[in-house]
VEXKEMAR-306171 format. One line per field, with one value per residue (C-alpha): residue number from 1; x, y, z. Coordinates in steps of 0.25 Angstrom, whole numbers, plus 5000, padded with zeros to 4 digits. Example, Ala and Ser with C-alpha at 12.3 -4.5 7.8 and 13.67 -1.06 7.14 Angstrom:
n	1;2 $
east	5049;5055 $
north	4982;4996 $
up	5031;5029 $
***
This chain:
n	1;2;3;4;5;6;7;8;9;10;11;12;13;14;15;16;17;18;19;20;21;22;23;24;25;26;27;28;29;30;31;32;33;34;35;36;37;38;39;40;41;42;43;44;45;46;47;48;49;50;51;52;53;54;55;56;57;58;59;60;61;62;63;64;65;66;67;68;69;70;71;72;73;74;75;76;77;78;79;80;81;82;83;84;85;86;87;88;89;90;91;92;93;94;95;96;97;98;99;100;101;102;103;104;105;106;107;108;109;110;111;112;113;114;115;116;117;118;119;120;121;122;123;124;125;126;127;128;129;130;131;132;133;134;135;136;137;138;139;140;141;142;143;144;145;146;147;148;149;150;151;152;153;154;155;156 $
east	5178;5171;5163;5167;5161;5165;5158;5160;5172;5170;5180;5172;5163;5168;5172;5156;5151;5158;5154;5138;5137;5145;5135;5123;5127;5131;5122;5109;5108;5092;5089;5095;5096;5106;5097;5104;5094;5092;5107;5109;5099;5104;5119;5118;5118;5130;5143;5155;5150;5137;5143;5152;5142;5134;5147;5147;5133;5130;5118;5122;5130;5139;5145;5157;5158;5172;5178;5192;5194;5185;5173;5162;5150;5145;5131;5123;5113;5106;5106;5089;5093;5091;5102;5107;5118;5121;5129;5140;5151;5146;5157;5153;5138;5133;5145;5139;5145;5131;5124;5136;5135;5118;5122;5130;5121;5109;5120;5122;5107;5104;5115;5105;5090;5087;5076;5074;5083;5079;5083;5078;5083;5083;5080;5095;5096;5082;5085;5097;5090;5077;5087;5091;5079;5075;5059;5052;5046;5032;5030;5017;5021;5033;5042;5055;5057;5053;5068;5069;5064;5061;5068;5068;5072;5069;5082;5076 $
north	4909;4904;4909;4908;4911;4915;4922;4938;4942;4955;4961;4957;4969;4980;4972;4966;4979;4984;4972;4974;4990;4986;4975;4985;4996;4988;4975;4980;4993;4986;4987;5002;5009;5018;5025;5031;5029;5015;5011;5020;5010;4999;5001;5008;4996;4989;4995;4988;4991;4982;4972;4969;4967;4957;4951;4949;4947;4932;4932;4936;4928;4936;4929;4934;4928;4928;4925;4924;4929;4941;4945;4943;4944;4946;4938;4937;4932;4930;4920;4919;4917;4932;4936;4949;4951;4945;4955;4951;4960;4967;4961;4946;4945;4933;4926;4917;4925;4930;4914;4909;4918;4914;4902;4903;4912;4901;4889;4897;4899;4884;4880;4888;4887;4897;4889;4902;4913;4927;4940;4953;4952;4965;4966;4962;4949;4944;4934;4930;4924;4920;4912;4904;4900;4914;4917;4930;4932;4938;4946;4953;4968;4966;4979;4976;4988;4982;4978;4969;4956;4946;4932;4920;4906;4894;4886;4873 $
up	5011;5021;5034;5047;5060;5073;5087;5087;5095;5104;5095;5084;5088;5078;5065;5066;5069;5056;5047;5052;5050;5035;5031;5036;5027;5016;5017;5023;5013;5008;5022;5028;5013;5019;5028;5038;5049;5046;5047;5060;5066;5059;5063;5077;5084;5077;5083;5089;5103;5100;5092;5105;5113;5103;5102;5117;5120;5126;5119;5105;5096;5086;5074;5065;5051;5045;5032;5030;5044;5043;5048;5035;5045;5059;5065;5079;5084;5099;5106;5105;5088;5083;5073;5077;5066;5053;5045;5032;5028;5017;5007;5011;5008;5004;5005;5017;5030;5034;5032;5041;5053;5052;5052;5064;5071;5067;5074;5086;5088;5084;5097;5106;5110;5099;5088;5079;5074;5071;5066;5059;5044;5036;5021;5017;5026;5023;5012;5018;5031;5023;5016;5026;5034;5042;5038;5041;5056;5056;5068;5070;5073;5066;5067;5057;5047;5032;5031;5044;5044;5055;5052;5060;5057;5066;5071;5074 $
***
């Protein structure tokens, strides 16, 4: 079954919102164990209202992955090359949805002025963007909780 990808739709807004919370509870368990505070924080920003607006947001770039006609997963990333989102329903890990929608993201950056991409990974994305070409950013002072990380990779 293969992947396809298409820009975020306005009405997009509350089945992406869904699909994120879903692979944050069930994906990201390493990185929240279950704390309630922790996934407050975690979750408080992701509603339909806000995924509208990143949707809309000239300067954001939101990505719907789809297999068979259904969404798999949902990626942004700014127009200055930060990934902002790159979430997989739970059910579809590891079955290419998340590497398509980088891949995307990393095209859409590449067609610009951005020459590096950047993001904060947490402990259950790490391997995945180390393996393709992301490396740790050391930054003096840095302030990410234990579980985030720093990742940047250089386009050109």
């Amino acid at each position: 079954m293969a992947v396809s990808i298409r820009k975020a739709e306005e009405g997009d807004a509350q089945a992406a919102c869904d699909l994120i919370r879903r692979s944050i509870l069930d994906l990201c368990k390493q990185d929240h164990g279950g704390d309630a505070l922790t996934l407050e924080g975690w979750l408080c920003n992701k509603t339909p209202e806000n995924m509208a607006f990143w949707i809309t947001n000239p300067g954001t770039h939101v990505f719907i992955a789809e297999r068979d006609g259904v969404m798999a997963g949902v990626g942004a990333v700014s127009d200055y090359g930060e990934i902002l989102l790159a979430y997989v329903e739970p059910a579809l890990r590891f079955q290419g949805v998340t590497h398509a929608l980088l891949k995307q993201m990393e095209e859409t950056c590449r067609g610009g002025i951005v020459e590096r991409m950047s993001l904060t990974s947490t402990e259950t994305a790490r391997e995945f963007f180390l393996g393709r070409g992301y490396q740790l950013e050391e930054e003096e002072g840095d302030a990410f909780a234990e579980t985030e990380l720093a990742l940047v990779k250089n386009l050109r």
